[in-house]
C-alpha positions in Angstrom: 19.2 -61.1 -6.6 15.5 -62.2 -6.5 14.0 -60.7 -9.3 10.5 -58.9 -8.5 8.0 -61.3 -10.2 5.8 -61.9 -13.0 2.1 -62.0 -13.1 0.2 -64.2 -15.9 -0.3 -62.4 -18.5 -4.1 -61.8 -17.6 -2.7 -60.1 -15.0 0.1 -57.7 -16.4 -0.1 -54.2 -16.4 1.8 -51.4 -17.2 1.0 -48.4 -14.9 -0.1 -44.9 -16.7 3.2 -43.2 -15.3 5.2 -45.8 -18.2 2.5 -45.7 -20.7 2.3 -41.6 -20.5 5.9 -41.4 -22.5 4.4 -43.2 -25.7 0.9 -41.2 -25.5 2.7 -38.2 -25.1 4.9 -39.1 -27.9 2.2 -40.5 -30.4 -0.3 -37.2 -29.7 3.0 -34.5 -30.5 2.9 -36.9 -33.8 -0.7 -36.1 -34.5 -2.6 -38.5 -32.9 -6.0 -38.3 -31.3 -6.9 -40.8 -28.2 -10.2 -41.7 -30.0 -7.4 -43.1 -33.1 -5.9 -45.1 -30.4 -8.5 -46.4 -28.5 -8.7 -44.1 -25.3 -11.2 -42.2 -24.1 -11.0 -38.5 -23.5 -9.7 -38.7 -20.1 -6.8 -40.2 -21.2 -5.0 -43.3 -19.7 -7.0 -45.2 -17.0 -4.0 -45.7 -13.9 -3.0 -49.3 -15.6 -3.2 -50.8 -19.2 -2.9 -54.8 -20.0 0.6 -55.1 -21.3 -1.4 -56.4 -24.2 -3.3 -53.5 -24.8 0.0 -51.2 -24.6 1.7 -53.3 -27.0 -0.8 -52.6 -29.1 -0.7 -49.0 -28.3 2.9 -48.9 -29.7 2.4 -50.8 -32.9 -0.6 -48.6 -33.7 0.9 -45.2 -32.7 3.8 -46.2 -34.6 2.4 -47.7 -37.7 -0.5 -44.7 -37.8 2.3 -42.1 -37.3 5.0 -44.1 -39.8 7.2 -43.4 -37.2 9.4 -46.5 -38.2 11.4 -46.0 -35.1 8.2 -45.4 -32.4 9.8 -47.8 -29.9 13.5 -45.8 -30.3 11.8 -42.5 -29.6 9.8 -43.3 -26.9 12.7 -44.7 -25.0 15.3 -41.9 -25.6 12.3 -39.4 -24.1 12.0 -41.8 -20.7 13.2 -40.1 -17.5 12.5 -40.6 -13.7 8.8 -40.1 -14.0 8.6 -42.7 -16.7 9.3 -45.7 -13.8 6.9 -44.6 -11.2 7.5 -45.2 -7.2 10.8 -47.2 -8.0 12.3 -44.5 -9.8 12.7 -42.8 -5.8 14.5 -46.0 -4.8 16.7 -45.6 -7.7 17.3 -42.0 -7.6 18.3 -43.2 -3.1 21.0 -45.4 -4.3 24.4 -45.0 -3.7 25.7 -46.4 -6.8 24.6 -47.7 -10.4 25.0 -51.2 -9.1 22.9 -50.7 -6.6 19.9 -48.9 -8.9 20.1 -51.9 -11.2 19.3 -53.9 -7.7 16.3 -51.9 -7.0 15.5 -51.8 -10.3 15.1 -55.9 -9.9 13.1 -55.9 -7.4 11.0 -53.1 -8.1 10.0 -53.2 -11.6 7.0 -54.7 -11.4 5.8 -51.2 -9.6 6.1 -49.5 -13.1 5.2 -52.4 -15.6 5.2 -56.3 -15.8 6.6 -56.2 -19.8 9.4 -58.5 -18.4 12.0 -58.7 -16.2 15.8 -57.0 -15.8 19.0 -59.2 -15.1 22.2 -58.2 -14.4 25.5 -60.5 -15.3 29.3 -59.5 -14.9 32.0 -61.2 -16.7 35.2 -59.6 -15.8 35.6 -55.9 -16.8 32.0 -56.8 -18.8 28.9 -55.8 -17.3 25.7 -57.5 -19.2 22.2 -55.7 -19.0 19.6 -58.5 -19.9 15.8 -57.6 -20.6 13.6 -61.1 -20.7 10.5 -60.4 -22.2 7.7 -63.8 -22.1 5.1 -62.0 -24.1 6.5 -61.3 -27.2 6.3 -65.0 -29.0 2.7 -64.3 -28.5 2.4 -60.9 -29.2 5.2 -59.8 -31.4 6.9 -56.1 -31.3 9.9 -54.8 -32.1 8.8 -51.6 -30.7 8.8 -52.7 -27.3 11.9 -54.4 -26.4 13.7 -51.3 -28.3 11.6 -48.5 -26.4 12.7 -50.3 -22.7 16.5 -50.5 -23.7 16.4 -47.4 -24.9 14.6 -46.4 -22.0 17.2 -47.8 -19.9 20.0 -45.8 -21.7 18.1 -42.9 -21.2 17.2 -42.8 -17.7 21.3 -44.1 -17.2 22.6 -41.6 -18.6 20.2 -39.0 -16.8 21.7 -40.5 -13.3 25.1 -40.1 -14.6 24.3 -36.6 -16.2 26.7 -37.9 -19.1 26.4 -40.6 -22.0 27.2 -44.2 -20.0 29.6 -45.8 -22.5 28.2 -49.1 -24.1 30.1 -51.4 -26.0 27.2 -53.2 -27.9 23.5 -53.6 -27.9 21.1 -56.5 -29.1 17.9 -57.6 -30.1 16.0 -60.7 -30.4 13.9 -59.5 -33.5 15.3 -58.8 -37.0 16.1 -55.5 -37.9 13.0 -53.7 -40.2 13.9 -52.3 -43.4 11.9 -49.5 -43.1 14.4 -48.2 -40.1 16.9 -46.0 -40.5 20.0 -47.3 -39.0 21.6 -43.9 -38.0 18.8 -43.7 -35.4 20.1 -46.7 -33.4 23.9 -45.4 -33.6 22.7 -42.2 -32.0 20.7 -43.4 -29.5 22.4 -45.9 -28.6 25.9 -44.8 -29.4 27.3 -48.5 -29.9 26.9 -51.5 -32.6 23.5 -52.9 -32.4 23.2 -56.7 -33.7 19.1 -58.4 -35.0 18.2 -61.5 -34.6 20.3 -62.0 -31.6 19.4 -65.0 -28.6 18.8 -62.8 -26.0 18.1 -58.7 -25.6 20.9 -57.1 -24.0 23.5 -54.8 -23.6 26.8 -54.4 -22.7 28.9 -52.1 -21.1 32.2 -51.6 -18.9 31.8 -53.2 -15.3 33.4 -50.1 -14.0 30.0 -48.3 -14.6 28.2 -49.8 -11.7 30.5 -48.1 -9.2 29.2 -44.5 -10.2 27.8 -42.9 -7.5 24.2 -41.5 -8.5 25.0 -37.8 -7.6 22.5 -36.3 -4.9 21.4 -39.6 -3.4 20.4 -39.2 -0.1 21.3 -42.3 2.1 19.0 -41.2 5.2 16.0 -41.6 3.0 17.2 -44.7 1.2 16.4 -47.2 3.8 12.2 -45.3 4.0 11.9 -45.4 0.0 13.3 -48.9 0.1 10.7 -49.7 2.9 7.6 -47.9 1.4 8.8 -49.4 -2.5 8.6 -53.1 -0.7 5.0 -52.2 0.8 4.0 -50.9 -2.6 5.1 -54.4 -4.3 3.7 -56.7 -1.5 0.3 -54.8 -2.1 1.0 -55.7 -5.9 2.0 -59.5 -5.1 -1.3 -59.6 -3.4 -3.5 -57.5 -6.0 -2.5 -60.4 -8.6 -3.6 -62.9 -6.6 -7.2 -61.3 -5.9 -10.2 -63.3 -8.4 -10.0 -60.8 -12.0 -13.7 -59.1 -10.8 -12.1 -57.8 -8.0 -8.9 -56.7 -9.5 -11.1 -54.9 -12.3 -13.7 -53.2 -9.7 -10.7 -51.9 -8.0 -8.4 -50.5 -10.9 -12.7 -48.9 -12.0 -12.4 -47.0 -8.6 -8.9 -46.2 -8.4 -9.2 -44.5 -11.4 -12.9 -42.9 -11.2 -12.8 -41.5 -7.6 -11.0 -38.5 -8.5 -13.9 -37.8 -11.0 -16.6 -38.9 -8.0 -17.9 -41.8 -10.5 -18.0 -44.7 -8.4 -21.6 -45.2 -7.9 -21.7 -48.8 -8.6 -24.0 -48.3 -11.6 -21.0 -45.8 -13.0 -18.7 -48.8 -12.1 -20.7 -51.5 -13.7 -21.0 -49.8 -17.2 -17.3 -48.9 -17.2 -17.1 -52.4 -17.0 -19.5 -53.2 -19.2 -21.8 -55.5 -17.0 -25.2 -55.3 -15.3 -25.5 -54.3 -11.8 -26.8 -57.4 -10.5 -24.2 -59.1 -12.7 -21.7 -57.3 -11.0 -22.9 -57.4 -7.3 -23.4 -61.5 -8.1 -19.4 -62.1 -9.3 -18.3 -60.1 -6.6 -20.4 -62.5 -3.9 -18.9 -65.3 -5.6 -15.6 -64.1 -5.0 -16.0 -63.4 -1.2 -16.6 -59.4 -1.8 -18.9 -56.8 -2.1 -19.0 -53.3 -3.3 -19.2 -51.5 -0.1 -16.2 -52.9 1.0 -13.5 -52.7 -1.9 -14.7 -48.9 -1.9 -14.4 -48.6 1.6 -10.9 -50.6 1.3 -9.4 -48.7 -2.2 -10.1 -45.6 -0.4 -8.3 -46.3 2.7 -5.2 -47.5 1.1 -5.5 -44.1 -1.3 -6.0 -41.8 2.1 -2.8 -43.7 3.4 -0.3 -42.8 0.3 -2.0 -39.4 0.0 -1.5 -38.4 3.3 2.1 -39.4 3.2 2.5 -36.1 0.6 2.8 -33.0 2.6 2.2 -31.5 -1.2 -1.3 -32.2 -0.7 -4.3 -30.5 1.6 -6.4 -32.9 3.0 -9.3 -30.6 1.4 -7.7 -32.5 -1.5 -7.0 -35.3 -0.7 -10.8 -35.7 0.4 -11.8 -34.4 -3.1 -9.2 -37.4 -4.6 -11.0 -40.0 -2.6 -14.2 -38.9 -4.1 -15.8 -37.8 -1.0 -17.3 -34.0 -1.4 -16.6 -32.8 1.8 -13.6 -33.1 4.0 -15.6 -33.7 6.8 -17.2 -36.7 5.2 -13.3 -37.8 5.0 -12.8 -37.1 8.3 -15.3 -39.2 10.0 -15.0 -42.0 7.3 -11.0 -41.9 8.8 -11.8 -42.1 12.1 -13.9 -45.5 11.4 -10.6 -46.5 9.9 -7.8 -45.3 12.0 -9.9 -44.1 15.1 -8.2 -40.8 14.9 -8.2 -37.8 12.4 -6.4 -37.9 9.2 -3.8 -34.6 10.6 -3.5 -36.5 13.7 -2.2 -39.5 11.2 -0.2 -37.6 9.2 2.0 -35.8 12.2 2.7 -39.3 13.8 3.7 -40.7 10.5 6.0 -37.5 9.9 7.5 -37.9 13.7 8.7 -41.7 12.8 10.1 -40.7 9.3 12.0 -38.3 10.7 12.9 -40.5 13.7 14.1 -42.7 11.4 16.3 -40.8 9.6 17.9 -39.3 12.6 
């Protein structure tokens, strides 16, 4: 199985769907955003993996929360893991999850990477981390295999029996023990070679209950389009990358006049508009091409209006969207939006 791949660590972000479980967690423990370092809003749509590292380790060290990591994992469900949580939730069987969940992790977080090895009736669950020599936390590696209990035992709607569990990092005296029995429900070894946890091989032939085959091979498809666009965003120049994740974040709030953009980015206008010609771009056009990715994916919801979805692309009226659309597409966003409905449901016919 090819693994979805890792940026450099420049590049690495966790998206605010992941990062939401340990905000939500650290403010029910009386935390403010200003004591962790976010503004009032709230998470932007992606954090460094640095910086939510650090928001671990602070919310847990602030909140003496000794287990942080534990608890954010165990509270992790299908929302936690963003768009590939729909492929997982498509699959026919655990085995087939933990395949999607290889190739598609990188659409919830780059913190590291999933591997899957069987050794007779032994199923090993391997999480490969890079950044921790670096940036050390113990809170990490135990919130994602918690996590992946969790959200296992969610599919399953019953505890997934594990035989062990294991963790690079030494256990912390200040822990209580008792926490990773119930959580975990298994013997859990420090200061092991490799995180990982084991479990009967039998498991991965569970069907996921509910999982709808016709719309397994659409998900699949629009999970893969999500990830090329990721593969590509990592190889954009960083001024671009940061201008974009500005407005992706900001247009909602109709703050992307590029003097709003430059301050949230702390430069100068003309310092801004000069890196961007260096790297091949200008403003104009990542606005004009953030918002016509956005219009895409929103229009694919049949939740949403296209009133709103005009408000979510920051323009103020929809019929500013709608001739901006017709630049794009040369027909009107409802035209768009039948035509893509007709070959979804052509497909799963």
């Amino acid at each position: 199985m090819i693994l979805s791949p890792l940026p450099t660590l420049e590049q690495a972000r966790v998206v605010d769907a992941y990062a939401q479980t340990a905000l939500d967690l650290a403010l029910a423990g009386g935390l403010a955003l200003g004591e962790l370092g976010l503004p009032a809003t709230g998470l932007p749509a992606s954090l460094p993996v640095t910086r939510y590292i650090e928001l671990l380790e602070q919310a847990a060290r602030i909140t003496g929360d000794a287990c942080f990591g534990l608890h954010v994992g165990e509270r992790m469900r299908p929302s936690t893991f963003a768009t590939y949580s729909h492929v997982v939730l498509s699959s026919p069987s655990f085995a087939e999850a933990v395949a999607q969940t290889q190739r598609f992790e990188g659409l919830a977080h780059d913190l590291g990477r999933t591997e899957l090895l069987v050794e007779g009736d032994v199923a090993i669950y391997r999480w490969h981390c890079p950044w921790l020599a670096e940036h050390p936390s113990r809170h990490l590696p135990e919130s994602v295999m918690a996590g992946i209990i969790s959200f296992a035992n969610w599919l399953a709607c019953a505890p997934i029996p594990v035989f062990s569990v294991a963790f690079v990092h030494r256990a912390d005296p200040a822990s209580e023990l008792a926490e990773y029995a119930r959580i975990f429900n298994a013997p859990v070894r420090f200061g092991a070679t490799v995180t990982e946890a084991r479990f009967p091989a039998s498991v991965l032939a569970i069907p996921i209950r509910n999982a709808d085959a016709r719309l397994f091979p659409v998900i699949e498809r629009h999970a893969e389009q999500q990830m090329q666009q990721r593969l590509r965003e990592t190889q954009m120049p960083p001024i671009v990358r940061a201008v974009r994740e500005c407005l992706i974040a900001q247009l909602a709030q109709d703050r992307v006049r590029v003097s709003e953009i430059a301050a949230a980015l702390g430069l100068p206008v003309r310092t801004l508009q000069r890196k961007l010609a260096a790297a091949g771009a200008s403003y104009a056009q990542l606005l004009d091409a953030v918002r016509r990715e956005l219009a895409e994916a929103y229009l694919t919801d049949p939740a949403l209006t296209l009133t709103e979805i005009a408000f979510l692309l920051g323009f103020t009226e929809q019929s500013s969207f709608n001739h901006a659309f017709r630049d794009w597409y040369g027909c009107t966003p409802q035209h768009w939006r039948s035509n893509h409905l007709d070959k979804r449901l052509n497909t799963l016919r």
